[in-house]
Every structure is written in C-alpha cells, then in structure tokens.
VEXDREN-2710 file (C-alpha; in Angstrom, 1 decimal):
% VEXDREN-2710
k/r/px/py/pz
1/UNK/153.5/145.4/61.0
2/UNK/156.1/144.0/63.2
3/UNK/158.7/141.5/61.7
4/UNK/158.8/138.2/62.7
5/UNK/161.2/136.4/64.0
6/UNK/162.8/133.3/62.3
7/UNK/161.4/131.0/64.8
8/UNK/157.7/132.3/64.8
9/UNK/158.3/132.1/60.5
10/UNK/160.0/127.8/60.7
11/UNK/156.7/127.7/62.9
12/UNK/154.6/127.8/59.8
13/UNK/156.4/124.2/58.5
14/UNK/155.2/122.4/61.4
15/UNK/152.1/121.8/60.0
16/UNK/153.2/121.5/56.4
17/UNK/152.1/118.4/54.6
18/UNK/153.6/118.6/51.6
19/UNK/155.0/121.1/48.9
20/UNK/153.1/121.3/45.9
21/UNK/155.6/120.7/43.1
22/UNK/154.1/123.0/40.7
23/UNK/153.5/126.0/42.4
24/UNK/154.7/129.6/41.8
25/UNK/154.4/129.8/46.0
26/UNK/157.5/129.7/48.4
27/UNK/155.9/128.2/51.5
28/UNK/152.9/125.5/50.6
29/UNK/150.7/124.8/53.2
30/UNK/148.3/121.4/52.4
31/UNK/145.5/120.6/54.4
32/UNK/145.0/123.4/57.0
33/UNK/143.4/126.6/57.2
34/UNK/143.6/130.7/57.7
35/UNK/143.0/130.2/61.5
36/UNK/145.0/127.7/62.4
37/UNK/148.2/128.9/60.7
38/UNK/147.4/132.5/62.2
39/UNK/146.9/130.5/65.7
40/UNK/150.6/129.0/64.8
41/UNK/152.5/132.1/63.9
42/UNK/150.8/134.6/65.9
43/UNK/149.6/133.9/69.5
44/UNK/148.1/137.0/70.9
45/UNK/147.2/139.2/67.7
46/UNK/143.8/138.4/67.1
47/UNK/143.0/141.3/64.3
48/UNK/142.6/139.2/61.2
49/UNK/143.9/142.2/59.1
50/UNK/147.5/141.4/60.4
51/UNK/146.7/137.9/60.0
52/UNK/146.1/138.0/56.5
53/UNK/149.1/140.6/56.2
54/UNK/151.4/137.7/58.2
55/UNK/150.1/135.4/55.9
56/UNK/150.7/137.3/52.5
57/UNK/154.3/138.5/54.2
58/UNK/155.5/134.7/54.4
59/UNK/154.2/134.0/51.3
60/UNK/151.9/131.3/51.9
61/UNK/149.6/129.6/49.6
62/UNK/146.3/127.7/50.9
63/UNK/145.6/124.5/48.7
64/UNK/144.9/120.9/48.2
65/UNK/147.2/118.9/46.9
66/UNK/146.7/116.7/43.8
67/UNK/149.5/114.9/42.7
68/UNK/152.7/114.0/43.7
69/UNK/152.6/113.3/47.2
70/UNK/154.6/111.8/49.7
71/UNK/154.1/108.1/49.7
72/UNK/155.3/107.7/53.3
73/UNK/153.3/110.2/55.0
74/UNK/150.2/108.3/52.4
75/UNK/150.8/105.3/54.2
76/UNK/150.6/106.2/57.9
77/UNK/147.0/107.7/56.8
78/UNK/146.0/104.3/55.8
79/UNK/147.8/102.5/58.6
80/UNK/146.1/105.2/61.1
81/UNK/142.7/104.3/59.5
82/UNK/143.5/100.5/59.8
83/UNK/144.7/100.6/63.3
84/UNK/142.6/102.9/64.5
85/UNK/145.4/105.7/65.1
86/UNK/144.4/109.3/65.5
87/UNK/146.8/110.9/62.6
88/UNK/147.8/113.6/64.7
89/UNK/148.9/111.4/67.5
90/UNK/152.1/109.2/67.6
91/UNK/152.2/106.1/69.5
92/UNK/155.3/105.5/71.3
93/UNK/154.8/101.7/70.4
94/UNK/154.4/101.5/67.2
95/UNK/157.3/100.7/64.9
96/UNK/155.7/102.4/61.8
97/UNK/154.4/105.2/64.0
98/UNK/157.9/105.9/65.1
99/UNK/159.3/105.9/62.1
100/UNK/156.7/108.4/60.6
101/UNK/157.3/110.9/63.3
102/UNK/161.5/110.3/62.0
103/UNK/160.8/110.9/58.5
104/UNK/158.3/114.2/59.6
105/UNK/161.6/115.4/61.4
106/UNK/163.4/115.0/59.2
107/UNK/161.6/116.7/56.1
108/UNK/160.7/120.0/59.0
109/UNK/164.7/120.2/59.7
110/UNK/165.5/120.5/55.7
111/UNK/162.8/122.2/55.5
112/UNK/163.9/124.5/58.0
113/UNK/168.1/124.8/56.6
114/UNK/166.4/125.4/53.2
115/UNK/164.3/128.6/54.5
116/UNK/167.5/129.6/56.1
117/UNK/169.9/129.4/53.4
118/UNK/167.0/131.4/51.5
119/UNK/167.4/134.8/53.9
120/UNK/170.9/134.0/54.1
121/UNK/172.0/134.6/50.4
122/UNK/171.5/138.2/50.7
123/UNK/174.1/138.8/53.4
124/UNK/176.9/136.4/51.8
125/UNK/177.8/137.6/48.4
126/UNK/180.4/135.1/48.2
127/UNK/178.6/132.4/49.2
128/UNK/175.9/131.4/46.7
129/UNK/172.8/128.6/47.5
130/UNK/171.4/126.8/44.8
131/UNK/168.9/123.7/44.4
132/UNK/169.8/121.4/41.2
133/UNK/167.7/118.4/40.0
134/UNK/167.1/116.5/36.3
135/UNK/163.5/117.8/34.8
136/UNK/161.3/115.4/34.1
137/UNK/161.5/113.1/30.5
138/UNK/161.3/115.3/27.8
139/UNK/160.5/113.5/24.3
140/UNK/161.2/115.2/21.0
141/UNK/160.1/116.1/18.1
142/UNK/157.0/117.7/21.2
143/UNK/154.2/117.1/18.4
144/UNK/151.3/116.3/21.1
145/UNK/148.6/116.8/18.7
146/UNK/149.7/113.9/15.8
147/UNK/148.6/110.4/17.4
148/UNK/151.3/109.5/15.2
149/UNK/153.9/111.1/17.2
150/UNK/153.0/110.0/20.3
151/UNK/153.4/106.3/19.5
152/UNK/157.2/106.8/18.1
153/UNK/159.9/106.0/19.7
154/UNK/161.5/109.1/19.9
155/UNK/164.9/111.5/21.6
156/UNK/165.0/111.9/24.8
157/UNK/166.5/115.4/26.1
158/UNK/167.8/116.7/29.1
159/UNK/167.7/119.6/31.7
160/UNK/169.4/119.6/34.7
161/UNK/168.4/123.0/36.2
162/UNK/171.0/124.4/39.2
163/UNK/168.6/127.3/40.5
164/UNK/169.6/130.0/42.6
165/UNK/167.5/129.6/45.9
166/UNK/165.2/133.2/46.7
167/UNK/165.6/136.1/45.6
168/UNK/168.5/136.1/43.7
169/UNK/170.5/138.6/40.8
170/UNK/172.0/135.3/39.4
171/UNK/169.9/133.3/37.0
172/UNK/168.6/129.8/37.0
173/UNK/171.5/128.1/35.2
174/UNK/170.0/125.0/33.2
175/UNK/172.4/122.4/31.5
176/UNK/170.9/121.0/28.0
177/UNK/171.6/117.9/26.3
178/UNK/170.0/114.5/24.5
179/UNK/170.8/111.1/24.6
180/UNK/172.4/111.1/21.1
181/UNK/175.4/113.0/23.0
182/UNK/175.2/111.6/26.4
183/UNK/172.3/109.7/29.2
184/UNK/172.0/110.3/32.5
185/UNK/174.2/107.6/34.4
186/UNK/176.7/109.2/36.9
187/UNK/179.4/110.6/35.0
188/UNK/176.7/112.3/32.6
189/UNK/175.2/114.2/35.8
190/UNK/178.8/114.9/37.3
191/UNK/179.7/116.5/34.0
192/UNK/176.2/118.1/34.2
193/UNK/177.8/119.4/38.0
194/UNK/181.2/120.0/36.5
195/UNK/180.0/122.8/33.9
196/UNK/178.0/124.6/36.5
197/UNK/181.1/124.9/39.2
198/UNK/183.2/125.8/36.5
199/UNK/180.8/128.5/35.9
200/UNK/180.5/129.1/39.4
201/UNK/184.3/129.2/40.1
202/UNK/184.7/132.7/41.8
203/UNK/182.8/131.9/45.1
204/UNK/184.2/130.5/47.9
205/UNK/181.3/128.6/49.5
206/UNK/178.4/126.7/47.4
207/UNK/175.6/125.1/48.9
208/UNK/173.5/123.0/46.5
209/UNK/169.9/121.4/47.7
210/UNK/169.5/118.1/45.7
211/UNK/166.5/115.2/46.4
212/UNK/167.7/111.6/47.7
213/UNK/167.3/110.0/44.1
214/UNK/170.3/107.5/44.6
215/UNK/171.3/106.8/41.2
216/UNK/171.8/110.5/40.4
217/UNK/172.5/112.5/43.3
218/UNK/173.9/110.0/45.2
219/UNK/176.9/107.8/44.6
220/UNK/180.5/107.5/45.6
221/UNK/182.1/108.7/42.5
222/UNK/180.1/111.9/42.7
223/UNK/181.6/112.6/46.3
224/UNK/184.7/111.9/45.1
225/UNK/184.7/113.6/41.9
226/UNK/183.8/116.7/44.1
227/UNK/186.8/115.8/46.8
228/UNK/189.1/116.1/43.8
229/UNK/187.6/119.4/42.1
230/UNK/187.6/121.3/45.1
231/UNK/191.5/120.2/45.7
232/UNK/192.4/121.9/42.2
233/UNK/193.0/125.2/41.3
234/UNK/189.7/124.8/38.7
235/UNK/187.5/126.4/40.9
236/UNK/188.2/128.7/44.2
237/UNK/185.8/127.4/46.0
238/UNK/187.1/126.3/49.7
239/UNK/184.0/124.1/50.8
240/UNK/181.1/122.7/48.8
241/UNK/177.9/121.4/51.1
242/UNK/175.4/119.0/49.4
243/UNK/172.3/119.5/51.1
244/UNK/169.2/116.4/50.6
245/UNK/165.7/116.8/51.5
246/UNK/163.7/114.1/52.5
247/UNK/161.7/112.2/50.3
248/UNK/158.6/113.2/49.4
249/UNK/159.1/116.8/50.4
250/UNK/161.3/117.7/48.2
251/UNK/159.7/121.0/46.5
252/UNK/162.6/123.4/45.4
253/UNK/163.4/126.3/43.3
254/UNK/164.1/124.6/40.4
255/UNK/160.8/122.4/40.3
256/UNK/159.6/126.3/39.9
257/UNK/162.2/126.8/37.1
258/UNK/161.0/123.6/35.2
259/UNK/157.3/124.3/35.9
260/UNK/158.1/127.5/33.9
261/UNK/160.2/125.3/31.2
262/UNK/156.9/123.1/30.8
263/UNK/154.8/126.6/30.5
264/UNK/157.2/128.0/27.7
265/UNK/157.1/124.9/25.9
266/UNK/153.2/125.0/25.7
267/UNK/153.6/128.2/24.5
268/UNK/155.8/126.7/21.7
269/UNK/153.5/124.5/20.7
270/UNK/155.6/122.5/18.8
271/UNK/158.9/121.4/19.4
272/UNK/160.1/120.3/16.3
273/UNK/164.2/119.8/17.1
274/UNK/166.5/119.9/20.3
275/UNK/166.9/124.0/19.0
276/UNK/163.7/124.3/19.4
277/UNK/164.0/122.9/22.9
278/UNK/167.1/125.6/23.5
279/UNK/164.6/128.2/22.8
280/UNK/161.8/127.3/24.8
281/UNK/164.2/126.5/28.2
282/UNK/165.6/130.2/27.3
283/UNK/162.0/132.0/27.2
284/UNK/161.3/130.6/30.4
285/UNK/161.1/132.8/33.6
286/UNK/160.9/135.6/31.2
287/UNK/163.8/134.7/29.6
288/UNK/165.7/135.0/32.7
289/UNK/168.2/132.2/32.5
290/UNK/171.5/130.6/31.5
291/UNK/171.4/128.0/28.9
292/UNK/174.3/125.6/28.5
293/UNK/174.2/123.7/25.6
294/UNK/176.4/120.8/26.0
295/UNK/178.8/119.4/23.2
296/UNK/180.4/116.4/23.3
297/UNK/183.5/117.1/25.0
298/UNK/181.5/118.7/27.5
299/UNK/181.4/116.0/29.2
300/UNK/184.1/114.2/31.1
301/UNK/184.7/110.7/31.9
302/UNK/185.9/110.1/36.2
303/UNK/188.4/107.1/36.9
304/UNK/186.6/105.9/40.4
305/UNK/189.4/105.9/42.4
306/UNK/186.6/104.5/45.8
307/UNK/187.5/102.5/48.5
308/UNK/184.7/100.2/49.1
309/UNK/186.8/98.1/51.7
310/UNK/187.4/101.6/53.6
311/UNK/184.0/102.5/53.2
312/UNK/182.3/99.0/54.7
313/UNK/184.7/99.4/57.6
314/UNK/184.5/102.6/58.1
315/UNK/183.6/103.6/62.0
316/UNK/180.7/104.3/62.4
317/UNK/179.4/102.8/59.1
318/UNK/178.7/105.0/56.6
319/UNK/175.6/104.5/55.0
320/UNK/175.0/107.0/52.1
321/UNK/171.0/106.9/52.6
322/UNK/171.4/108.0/55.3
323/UNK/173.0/111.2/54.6
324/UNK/171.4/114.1/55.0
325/UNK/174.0/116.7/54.1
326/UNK/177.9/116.1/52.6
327/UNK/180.6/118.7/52.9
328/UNK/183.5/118.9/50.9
329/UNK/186.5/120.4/52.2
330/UNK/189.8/122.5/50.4
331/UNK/192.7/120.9/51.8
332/UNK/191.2/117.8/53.1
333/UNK/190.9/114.4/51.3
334/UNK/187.9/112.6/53.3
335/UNK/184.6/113.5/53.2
336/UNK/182.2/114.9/56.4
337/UNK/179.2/114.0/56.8
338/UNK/175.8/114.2/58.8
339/UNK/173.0/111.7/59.4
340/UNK/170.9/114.7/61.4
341/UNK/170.7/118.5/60.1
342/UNK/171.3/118.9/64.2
343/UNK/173.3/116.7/64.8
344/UNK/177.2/116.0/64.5
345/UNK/179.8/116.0/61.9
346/UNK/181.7/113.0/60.9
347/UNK/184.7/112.3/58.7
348/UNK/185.1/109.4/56.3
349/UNK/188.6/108.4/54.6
350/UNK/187.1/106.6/51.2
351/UNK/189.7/107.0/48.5
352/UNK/192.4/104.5/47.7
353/UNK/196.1/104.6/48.6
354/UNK/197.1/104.8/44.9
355/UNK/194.9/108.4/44.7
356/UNK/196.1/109.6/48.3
357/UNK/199.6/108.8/47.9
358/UNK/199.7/111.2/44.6
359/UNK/195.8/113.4/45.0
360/UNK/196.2/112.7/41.1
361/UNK/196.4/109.2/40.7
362/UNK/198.3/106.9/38.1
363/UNK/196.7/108.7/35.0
364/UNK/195.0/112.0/34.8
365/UNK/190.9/111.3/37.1
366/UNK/189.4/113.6/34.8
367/UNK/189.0/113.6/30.8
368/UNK/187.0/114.7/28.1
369/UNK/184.8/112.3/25.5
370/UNK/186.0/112.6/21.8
371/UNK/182.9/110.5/20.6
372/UNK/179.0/111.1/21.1
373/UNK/176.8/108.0/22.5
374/UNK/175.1/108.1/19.1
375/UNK/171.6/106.3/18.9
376/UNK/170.5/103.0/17.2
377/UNK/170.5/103.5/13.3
378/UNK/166.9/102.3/12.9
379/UNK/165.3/104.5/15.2
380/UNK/167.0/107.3/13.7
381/UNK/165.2/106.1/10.1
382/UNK/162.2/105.7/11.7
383/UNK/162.1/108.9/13.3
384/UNK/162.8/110.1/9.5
385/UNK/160.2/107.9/7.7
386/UNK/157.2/108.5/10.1
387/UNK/157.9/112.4/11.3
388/UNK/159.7/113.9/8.5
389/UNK/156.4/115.3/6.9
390/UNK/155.8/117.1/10.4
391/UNK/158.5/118.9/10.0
392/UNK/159.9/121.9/8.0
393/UNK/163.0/120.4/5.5
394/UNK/165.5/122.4/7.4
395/UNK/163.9/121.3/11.0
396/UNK/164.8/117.8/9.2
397/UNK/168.5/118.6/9.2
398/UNK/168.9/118.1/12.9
399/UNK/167.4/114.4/12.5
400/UNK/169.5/113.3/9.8
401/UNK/172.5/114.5/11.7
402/UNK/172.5/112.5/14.6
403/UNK/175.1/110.3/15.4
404/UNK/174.3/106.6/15.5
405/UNK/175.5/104.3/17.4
406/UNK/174.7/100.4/17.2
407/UNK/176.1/98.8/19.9
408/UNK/175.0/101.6/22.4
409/UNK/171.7/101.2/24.7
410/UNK/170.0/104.4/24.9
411/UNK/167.4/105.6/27.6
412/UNK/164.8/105.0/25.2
413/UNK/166.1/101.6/24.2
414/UNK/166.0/100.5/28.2
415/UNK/162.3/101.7/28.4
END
C-alpha cells in the first residue's frame, strides 16, 4: 500500500463533525460512512481491501456521537431546520450561516496544525508537542456506592495533565493537587505550567495545544508570566507556542490520558484519600506517566506587571478571543500573535514601563507560597463525623490533617 500524502490524510477532517472526547481513536469521524471517507481520501482506488487498509492506516474510528458536542455546530442544525437551510450548504446571506462556515474553518485549520505537529515530533527531538488541560471535578473520599457520600460536601482535587501529542518516548506528565493546598484561579494553573517547563527545561522549542476556556488558559498574566520565564535562564527554551483549538472540537491527547485516569479509578473502586488518588492517576496508561504531587511551595504567586492601557490601544486591537495561537519569544519582551492558523503574525507591547525598564520589575515577579489555602473548619468536621466510619483509621489521618482555613472561599464553597 502506497503512503499517503499529508494532503490526501487532512482530507479526512473535512468532513469531521466532532471528536469524541472519550475515545482511545486518533482521528473521529461522526456521522459519515466507509464510502464516503474512502471517496474522500482515495479517488481512483476502488478495491475496498485498500480502502479498509487506508482507513485502519489513518486510524479512523466510525461512530455516533453521544455527549459532549459542539453547541455551535448544534445550533446551525436547528437553524437549518427552522429556515429551511440544506446543512451542507452555506448561504452567502445569512449572518449565522457565515459565521458557522468561520467557526468550521477554524476547527479544520487546528485540526489540521494539530495532525501536523503529531508527525512532526518524531523528526525534532528538541522540539517537543504537548496538549495540557484541567480533568474534569474530581470529589474525594470517591465512595460512589454510600448515598451518604454522595450528598457530602466534600475535597475537590486536581489534574492538570500536559500530554505528549502521538507517539511519543516521554510520558503523559500530570500535575496533582486539592483545594486544601491551592484552586484553580490563574496563578494556581501558571504554577500548574511552571512545574512542567521546569521539567521540560532542556528543549528548545515547546508547543502546547490548550482549549479556549478563558479563565484558565487564557489571561494576560499567563502571557506574561511565560514572556518572563522564557527571558530567564530557568528554562532553555528559545520560543514557546500556545496553540487553541476551537471550541467544541477540542478532542486532544490528554482527554485520552484522563479517560484512562477515570478507568483506573473505577478499577480502584474506592478512593478513600488524595494518596489514593496519586495511585490511581499513576496506574493509568499502564502506569505509564509522571506524577507531580504538588506541595505548597510549589506553587508561586505572579506580580501582574500588564498594561491594560497598552493593550486597549494597541494597533490592531488585540482581542484575546480571538487568538488562535501565541508565541513567546527569547530575547523579545512583546508578545506575537495570530487571529488565523494561515494567516499573519502580529506583535503586541503589553507590559508596563516599570517591568521593561528593569525585565525584573521593582520586587522579585515570581515567589513561592509559605501557607496552604486551607478549607473551612466545619466541613473538615463534617467530612470526619459523616465518612470517618468508611474509612480505614489510618485513611482517616489524611482528613484530620488538612489545613483549615476560615476566611478562605474554596471551590466547593462557591458551588
């Protein structure tokens, strides 16, 4: 069997729907059939032996989606059945129309970088690709079978997962913690990005593939924490590229990674402690992964030193939604960015004077926390009074060391 070229193989994404976000497959395809993906990729060969070898070459899986799917593309199906619109067609005049056939281009052109940076990795062993994203809401003690449990306010724990995009001899490299040692507001996901490019310090070029959830993968002080690590001598790195799909197709290797975390934590069973948590995140992808347990002076606190006046006269505008990939530069200051995967770079000063003048600033940007967040006293005793006799005494000693904290909101206290 002939290989196929890169074109014939980004051919396949053109009729991708969606990616299913719990799938062991690479390349999803939603919707569709054998033939008309064989039609796609191969024009003349009719034998349907190399079609099904084609097809089992790139990896493809054939299935309906049932959950988690993109609530833009959702509503153009209902506004083409409203309106009358064939779904396949796109008309010229029509506002939402237009911008579904924007966002479609937009998911196929990440789509397309992504599957490029996978075959890439192989050839550039100083240059690593990586996806990173926070797993879903983990609650412990993980006691589903006690009703009892269930209706406790419990911990909330953490795992952001930086996973190594294709085939890979690195590991999936997943950062642990709870929310009686830190949340998951900006500085507690830059420190979550801090530990893995310290760990990552040797290479020279990182790309990381990240979804467009503002609050945590996109904000100012993140851009210019990573302006100011990759001006230091903590890493080597000479350019770091943050890389966003669009919304709604954002299916990645580390959803992969996390639907194995979920899989080794059934296996558990029970999850009676955050150690117990450790040990399930390091059984997953047959125990093929990096687990960093953070402490509390793991993670750092960032002086903001932004220029919001800079950045709201900046020419053109710079509007962080829509970003669609950010590069960091050694030896610049400013950030580059683009608003098209094709399209062309641009360069935006957004620091203040007082950080330029010195690249340190007044006091020292970065420092390390001395004090956990600590949760409220009385759900710490309640965890104790109602879950205790769940648990195994020295299980229990995890619970009763927790650092409490009054006057601190926790993620479970704002839900």
């Amino acid at each position: 069997m002939r290989d196929y070229s890169e074109q014939e193989k980004v051919t396949v994404y053109i009729i991708v729907e969606q990616e299913m976000p719990t799938s062991p497959k690479d390349n999803i395809i939603i919707d569709t059939n054998l033939e008309r993906v064989s039609e796609e990729i191969i024009e003349k060969e009719k034998n349907t032996t190399e079609q099904l070898k084609v097809v089992k070459s790139l990896n493809i899986s054939f299935t309906q989606l049932g959950h988690e799917e993109c609530e833009i593309c959702e509503a153009h199906k209902i506004h083409c059945k409203s309106e009358n619109h064939d779904k396949d067609s796109i008309f010229d005049d029509c506002v939402k129309c237009l911008d579904y056939r924007n966002h479609k281009s937009r998911a196929l052109k990440a789509r397309k970088l992504y599957l490029k940076h996978k075959e890439e990795k192989e050839n550039e062993p100083n240059h690593i690709y990586y996806s990173t994203d926070l797993e879903k809401v983990i609650m412990l003690p993980r006691l589903e079978t006690f009703k009892e449990v269930v209706f406790c306010q419990r911990l909330v724990a953490f795992n952001q997962t930086f996973a190594p995009i294709g085939k890979s001899n690195t590991n999936p490299y997943a950062v642990l913690w709870h929310e009686a040692i830190a949340g998951r507001k900006q500085e507690d996901i830059i420190s979550a990005f801090n530990v893995f490019l310290m760990q990552s310090r040797d290479y020279n070029f990182i790309d990381l593939w990240l979804d467009n959830c503002a609050a945590q993968n996109k904000n100012w002080l993140l851009y210019f924490y990573l302006v100011h690590i990759i001006n230091s001598s903590a890493i080597s790195a000479k350019q770091d590229n943050l890389n966003y799909f669009e919304s709604g197709h954002t299916f990645m290797s580390c959803d992969h990674f996390h639907h194995q975390v979920e899989l080794s934590m059934k296996r558990k069973k029970k999850l009676h402690d955050f150690q117990d948590f450790i040990e399930a995140v390091s059984a997953a992808n047959t125990a093929k992964v990096t687990v960093k347990e953070m402490k509390t002076f793991d993670f750092i606190n960032v002086i903001d030193y932004t220029s919001p006046r800079r950045i709201q006269t900046s020419n053109p505008r710079a509007y962080m939604r829509n970003m669609v990939q950010v590069i960091f530069k050694r030896g610049s200051f400013n950030l580059f960015y683009k608003t098209d995967f094709d399209g062309e770079v641009n360069e935006l000063t957004f620091l203040k004077d007082t950080y330029l003048k010195s690249k340190t600033g007044p006091v020292s940007v970065i420092t390390s926390r001395t004090n956990p967040r600590g949760i409220k006293t009385s759900r710490k005793e309640n965890i104790l009074k109602k879950l205790s006799k769940f648990m195994l005494p020295y299980k229990q000693t995890f619970w009763k060391n927790l650092p409490t904290n009054d006057n601190e909101k926790t993620d479970s206290d704002e839900e």
